[in-house]
C-alpha positions in Angstrom: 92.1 71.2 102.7 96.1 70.6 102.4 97.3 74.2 103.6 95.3 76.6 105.6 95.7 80.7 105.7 97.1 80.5 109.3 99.3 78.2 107.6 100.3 80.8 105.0 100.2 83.4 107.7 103.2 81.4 109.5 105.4 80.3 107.0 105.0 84.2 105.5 106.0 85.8 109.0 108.9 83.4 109.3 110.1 85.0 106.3 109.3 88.6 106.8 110.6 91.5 108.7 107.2 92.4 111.1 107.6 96.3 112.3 105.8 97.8 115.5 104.1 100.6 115.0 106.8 102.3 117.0 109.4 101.6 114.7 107.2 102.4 111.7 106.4 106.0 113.3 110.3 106.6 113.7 110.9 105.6 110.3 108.0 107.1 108.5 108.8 110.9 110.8 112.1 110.0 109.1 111.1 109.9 105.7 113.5 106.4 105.2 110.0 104.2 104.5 107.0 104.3 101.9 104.2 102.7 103.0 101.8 101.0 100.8 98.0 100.8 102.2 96.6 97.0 100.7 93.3 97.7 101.8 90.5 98.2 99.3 89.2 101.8 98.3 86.2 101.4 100.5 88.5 100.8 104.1 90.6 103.9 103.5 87.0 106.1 103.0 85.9 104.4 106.3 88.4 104.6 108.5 91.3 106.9 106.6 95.1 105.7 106.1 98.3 106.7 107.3 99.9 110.1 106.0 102.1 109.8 102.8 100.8 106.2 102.4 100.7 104.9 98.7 97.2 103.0 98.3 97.4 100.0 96.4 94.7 97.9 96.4 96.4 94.1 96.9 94.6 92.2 94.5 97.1 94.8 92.0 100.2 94.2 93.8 102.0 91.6 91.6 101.0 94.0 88.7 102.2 97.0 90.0 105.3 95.7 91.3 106.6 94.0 88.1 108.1 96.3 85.8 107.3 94.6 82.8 103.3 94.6 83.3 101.2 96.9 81.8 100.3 98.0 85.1 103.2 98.7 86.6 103.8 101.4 88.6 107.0 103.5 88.5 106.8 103.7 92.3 107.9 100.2 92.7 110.8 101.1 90.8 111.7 103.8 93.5 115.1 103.0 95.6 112.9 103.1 99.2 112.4 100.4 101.9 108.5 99.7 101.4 106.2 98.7 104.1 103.2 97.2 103.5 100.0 97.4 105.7 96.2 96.4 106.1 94.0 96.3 108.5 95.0 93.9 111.3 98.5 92.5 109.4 97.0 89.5 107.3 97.2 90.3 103.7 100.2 92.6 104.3 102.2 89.5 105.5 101.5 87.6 102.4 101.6 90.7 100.3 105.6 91.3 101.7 106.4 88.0 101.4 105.2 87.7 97.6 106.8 91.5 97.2 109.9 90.1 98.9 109.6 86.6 96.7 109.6 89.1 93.1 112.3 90.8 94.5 111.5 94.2 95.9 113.9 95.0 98.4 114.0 95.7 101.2 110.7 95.3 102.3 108.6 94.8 105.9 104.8 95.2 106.8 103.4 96.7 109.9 102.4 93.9 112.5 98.7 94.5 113.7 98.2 96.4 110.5 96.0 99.8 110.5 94.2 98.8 113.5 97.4 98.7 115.8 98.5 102.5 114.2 94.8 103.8 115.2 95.1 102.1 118.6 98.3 104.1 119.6 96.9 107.0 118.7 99.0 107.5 115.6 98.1 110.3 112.7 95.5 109.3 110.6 94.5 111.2 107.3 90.7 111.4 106.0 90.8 110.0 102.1 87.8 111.3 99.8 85.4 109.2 98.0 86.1 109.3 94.7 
């Protein structure tokens, strides 16, 4: 193997702005963010998601983004500051620095992901099955 995923993980997070919860709190109470939940349907039915987050599922991302898919979602059209997050900060490194590579701007993701908004005891809303 050439190139690793903690090789991808570094050379994404050299490129990326990484927010602390703390600073995502502030801005989110602010209303100056949207954030976009990557993980899949089953994680938010688990363990929930963070209020007023936008759940898209990251293998649609590149689709979603791009305004000349057929998947395309007007939100991603939206002049907001979007950060992404998952569950520990993996895939929403990658995802911000593909987001940030098709131009979407500005963009950040949450370092430590869901996990490190649950840990401080952050808000946390239930999401139905369905």
């Amino acid at each position: 193997m050439k190139i690793g995923y903690r090789d991808l993980l570094d050379r994404a997070n050299a490129q990326i702005t990484t927010l602390s919860v703390s600073e995502v709190s502030d801005l989110h109470g602010r209303g100056e963010i949207q954030l976009v939940d990557l993980r899949d349907r089953r994680e938010l039915e688990r363990d929930g998601r963070i209020p007023g987050a936008f759940h898209c599922p990251r293998g649609m991302l590149e689709f979603w983004i791009d305004p000349e898919s057929p998947y395309h979602k007007p939100i991603f059209a939206e002049p907001r500051r979007f950060v992404f997050y998952c569950a520990s900060g993996w895939r929403s490194a990658l995802a911000t620095k593909t987001a940030q590579e098709m131009g979407l701007a500005p963009v950040a993701h949450l370092g430590g992901g869901f996990a490190a908004w649950r840990d401080a005891g952050r808000p946390i809303e239930s999401v139905s099955k369905g």
